[in-house]
C-alpha positions as CSV (number, residue, x, y, z in Angstrom):
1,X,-12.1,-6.0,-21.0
2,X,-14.4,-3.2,-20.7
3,X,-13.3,0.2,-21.6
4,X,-13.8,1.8,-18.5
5,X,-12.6,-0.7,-16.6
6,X,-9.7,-0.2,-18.6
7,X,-9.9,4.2,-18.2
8,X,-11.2,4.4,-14.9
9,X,-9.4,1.4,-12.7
10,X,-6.1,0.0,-14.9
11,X,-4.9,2.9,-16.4
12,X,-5.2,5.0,-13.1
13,X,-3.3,2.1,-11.3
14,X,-0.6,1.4,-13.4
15,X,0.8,5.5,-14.4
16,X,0.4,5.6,-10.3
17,X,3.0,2.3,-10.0
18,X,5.1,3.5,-12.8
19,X,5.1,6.9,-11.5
20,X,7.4,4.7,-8.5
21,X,10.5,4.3,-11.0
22,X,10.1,6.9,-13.3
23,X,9.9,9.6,-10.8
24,X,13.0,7.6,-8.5
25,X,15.5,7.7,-11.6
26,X,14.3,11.7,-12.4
27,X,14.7,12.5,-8.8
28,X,17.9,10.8,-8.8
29,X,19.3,12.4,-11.7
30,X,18.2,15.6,-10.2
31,X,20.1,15.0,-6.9
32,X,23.2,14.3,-8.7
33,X,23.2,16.6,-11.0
34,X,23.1,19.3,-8.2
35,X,26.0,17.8,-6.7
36,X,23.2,16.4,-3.7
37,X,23.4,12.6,-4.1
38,X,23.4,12.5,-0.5
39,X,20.0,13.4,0.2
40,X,19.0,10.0,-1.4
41,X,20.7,8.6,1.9
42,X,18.1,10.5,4.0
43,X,15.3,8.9,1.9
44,X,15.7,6.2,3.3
45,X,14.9,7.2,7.2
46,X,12.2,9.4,6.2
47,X,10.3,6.9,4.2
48,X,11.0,4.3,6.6
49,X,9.2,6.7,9.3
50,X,5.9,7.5,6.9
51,X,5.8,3.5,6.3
52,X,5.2,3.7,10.0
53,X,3.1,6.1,10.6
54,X,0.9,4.3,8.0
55,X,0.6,1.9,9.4
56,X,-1.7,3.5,12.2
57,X,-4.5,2.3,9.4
58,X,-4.0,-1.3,10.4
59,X,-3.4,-0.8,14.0
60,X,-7.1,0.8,13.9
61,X,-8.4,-1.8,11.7
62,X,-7.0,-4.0,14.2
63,X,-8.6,-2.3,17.2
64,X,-5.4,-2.1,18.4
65,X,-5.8,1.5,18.8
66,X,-9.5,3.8,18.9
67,X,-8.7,7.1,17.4
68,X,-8.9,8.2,13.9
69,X,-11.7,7.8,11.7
70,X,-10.9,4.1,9.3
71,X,-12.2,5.4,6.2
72,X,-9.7,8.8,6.2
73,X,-7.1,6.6,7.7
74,X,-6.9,4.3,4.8
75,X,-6.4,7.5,2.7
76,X,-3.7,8.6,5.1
77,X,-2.5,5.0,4.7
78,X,-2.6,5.2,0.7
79,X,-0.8,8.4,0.1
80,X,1.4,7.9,2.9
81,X,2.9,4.2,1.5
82,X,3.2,5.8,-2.1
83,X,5.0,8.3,-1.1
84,X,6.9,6.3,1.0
85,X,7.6,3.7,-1.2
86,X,8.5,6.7,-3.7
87,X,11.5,7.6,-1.0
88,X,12.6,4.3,-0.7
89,X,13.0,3.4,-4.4
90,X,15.1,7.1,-4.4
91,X,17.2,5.9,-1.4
92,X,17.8,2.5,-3.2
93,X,18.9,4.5,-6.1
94,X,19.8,3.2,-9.8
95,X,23.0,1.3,-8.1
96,X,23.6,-2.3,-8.3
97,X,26.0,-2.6,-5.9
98,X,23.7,-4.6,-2.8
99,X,21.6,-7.6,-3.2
100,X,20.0,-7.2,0.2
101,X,18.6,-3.5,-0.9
102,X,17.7,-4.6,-4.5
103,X,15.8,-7.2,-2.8
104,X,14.0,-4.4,-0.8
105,X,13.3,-2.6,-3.8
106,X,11.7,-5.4,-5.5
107,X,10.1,-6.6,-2.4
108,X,8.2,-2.9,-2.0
109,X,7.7,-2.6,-5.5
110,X,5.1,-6.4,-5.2
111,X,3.4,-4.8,-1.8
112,X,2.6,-1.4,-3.7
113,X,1.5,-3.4,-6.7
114,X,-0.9,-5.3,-4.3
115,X,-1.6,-2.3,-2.5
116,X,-2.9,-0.6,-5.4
117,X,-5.1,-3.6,-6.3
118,X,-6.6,-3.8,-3.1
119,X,-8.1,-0.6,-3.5
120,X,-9.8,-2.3,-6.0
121,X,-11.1,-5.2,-4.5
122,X,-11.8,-2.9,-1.4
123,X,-14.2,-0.8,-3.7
124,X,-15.8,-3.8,-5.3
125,X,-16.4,-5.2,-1.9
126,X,-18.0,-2.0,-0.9
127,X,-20.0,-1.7,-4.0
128,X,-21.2,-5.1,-3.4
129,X,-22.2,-4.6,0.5
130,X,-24.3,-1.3,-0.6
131,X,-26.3,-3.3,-3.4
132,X,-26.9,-5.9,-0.8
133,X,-27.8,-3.7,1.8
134,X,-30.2,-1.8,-0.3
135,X,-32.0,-5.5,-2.0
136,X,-32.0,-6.5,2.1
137,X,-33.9,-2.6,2.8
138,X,-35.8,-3.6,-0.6
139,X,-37.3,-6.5,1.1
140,X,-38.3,-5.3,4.1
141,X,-35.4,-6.4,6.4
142,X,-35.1,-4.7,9.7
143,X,-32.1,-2.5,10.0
144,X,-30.6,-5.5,12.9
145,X,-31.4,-8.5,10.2
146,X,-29.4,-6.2,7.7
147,X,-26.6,-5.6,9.9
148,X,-26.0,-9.4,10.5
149,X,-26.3,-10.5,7.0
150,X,-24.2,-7.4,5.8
151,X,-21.5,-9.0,8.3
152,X,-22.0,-12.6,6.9
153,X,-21.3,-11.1,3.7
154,X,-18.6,-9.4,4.3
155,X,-16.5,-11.9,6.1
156,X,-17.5,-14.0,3.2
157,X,-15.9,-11.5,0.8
158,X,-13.2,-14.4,-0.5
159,X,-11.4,-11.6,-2.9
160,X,-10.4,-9.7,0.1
161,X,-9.1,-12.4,1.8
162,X,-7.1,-14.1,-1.0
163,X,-6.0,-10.4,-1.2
164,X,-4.5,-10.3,2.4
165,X,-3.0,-13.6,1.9
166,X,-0.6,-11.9,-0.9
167,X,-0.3,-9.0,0.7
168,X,0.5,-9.7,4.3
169,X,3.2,-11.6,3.9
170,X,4.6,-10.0,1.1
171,X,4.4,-6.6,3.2
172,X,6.3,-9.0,6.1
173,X,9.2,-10.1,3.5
174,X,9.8,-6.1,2.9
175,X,10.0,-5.6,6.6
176,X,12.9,-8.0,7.2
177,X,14.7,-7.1,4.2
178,X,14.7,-3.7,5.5
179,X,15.4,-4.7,9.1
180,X,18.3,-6.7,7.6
181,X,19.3,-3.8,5.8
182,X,19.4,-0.9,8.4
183,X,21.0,-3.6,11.0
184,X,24.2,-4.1,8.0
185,X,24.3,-0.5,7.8
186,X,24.8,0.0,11.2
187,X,27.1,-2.8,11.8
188,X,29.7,-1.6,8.7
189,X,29.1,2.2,9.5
């Protein structure tokens, strides 16, 4: 493997998914320690509710809704699902009495693994669409004929689509493992 593949995309990727349990146990042992274990119960709620909001990303990429730029969305999305996802592994805490939770845990821990690869792909994808569109300009291609190919190509963009296919449904098992979660909470509350 290259090297700066290695510095600039791997390394980055994987302190930024280990960062996820490391900082969850330290912020645990924190919250006991000052006698405030409880607030990993509120974690929960509150990283449950910036998983949603994140997901305004994918409503926009959806056209399900027309406001907010798609580009800064996907970095609201980003931060917003780490940080998240950093909540949630607190609320799950180092405790191994729950399979449903645990299940969760592991579930979220897979989609922000494949999240942070498909920033990857994403930027490969867009690096490849700029060198097209500038060997397409190269050639003498009106800006229209560019546009179409450019949208050929990127449908065509197989990486990104394998990578949907993993993280989609991945993304759907965490969401009814949560669901299943919050509903037993509430029932034996």
């Amino acid at each position: 493997m290259p090297r700066t593949f290695l510095l600039r995309r791997l390394l980055p990727s994987a302190l930024l998914f280990l960062a996820l349990p490391v900082g969850a146990v330290g912020i645990d042992f924190l919250l006991h320690a000052a006698g405030a274990g409880w607030i990993g119960e509120w974690a929960g709620p509150l990283g449950s509710a910036l998983l949603v909001v994140s997901f305004a990303y994918s409503l926009r990429k959806r056209r399900l809704i027309r406001a907010g730029n798609p580009a800064a969305l996907l970095r609201v999305h980003e931060v917003l699902s780490w940080t998240a996802a950093l909540l949630l592994v607190v609320h799950g805490g180092v405790h191994f009495n729950a399979w449903i939770p645990w299940l969760g845990i592991l579930a979220l821990l897979v989609v922000t693994a494949s999240g942070l690869a498909g920033r990857h792909l994403l930027a490969d994808a867009r690096r490849a669409l700029a060198a097209a569109q500038a060997e397409l300009r190269a050639q003498s291609f009106t800006e229209s004929e560019i546009g179409e190919r450019l949208i050929s190509l990127a449908l065509l963009t197989g990486a990104m689509q394998r990578w949907r296919r993993v993280h989609m449904p991945v993304t759907a098992v965490f969401a009814g493992l949560a669901l299943v979660h919050v509903v037993a909470t509430i029932l034996l509350w």
